[in-house]
C-alpha positions in Angstrom: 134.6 55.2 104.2 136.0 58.0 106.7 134.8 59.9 109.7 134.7 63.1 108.0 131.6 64.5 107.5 130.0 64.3 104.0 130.9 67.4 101.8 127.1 67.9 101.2 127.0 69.1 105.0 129.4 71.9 104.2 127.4 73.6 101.7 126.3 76.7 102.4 122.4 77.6 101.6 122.5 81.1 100.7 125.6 80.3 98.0 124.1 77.3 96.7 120.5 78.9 95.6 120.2 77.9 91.5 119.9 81.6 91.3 122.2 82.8 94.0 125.1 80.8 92.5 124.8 82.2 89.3 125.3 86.0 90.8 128.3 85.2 92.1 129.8 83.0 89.4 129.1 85.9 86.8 130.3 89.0 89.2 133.1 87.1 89.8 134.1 86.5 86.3 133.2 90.1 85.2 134.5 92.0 88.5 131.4 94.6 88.3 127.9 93.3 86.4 125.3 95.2 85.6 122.1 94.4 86.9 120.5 94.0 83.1 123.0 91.9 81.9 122.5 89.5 85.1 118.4 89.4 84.7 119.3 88.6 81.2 122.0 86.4 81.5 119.9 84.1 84.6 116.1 84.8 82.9 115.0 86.5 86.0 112.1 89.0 86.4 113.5 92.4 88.0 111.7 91.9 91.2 113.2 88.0 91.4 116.5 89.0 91.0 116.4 92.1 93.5 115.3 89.3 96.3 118.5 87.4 95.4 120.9 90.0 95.1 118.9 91.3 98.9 120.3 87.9 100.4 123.2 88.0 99.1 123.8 91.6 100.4 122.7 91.3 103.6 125.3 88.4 104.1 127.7 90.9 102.9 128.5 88.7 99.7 127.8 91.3 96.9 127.7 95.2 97.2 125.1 97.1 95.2 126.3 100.1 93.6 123.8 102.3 92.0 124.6 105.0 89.7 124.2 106.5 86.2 126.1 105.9 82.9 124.6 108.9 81.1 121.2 109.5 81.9 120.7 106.3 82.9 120.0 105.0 86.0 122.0 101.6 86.3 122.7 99.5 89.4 126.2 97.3 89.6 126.9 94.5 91.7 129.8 93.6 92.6 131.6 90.2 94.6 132.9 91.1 98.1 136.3 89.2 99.3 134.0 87.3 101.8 131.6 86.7 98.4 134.5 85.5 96.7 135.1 83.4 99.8 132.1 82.1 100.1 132.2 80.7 96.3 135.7 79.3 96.2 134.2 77.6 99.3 131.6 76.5 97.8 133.1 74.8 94.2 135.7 73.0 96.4 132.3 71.3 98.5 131.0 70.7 94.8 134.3 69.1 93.8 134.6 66.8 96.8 130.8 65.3 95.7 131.8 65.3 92.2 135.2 63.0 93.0 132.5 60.9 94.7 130.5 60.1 91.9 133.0 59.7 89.4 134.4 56.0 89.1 138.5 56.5 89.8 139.2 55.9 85.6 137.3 59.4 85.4 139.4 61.6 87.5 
């Protein structure tokens, strides 16, 4: 046992939403997403996933780009450097609980 504090402290509440943590994982695999493909992708309801991608603009994790591919009207989000922060921040938290759990002949 050490003095640190547990990893779980560290986690951040607005990355680690279910939801939340899914936007980010998937804009930052894709660079730019499409807000479709996320509501898909996560099973979300339009007016769900605008709440979520609200938090996570407001702290300045995602930016929401709206324009139109054709005729279209399509909205893009994409992962800030403080959003890609934010999750490599957050993984390493989830690693540090995971090498917890695990028995040593795991790791």
């Amino acid at each position: 046992m050490t003095s640190d504090p547990h990893p779980v402290t560290g986690l951040d509440d607005v990355v680690h939403q279910r939801v939340r943590l899914g936007i980010l994982t998937i804009a930052h695999e894709a660079r730019r997403v499409e807000f479709g493909f996320l509501r898909t992708q996560l099973a979300l309801t339009a007016g769900n996933l605008s709440q979520h991608l609200g938090v996570l603009e407001s702290a300045g994790l995602v930016e929401v780009e709206k324009g139109y591919e054709g005729k279209r009207g399509r909205t893009w989000i994409i992962l800030t450097a403080a959003g890609n922060t934010a999750l490599a921040e957050e993984i390493g938290r989830l690693k540090q609980l995971i090498a917890r759990f695990e028995p040593p002949e795991d790791r």
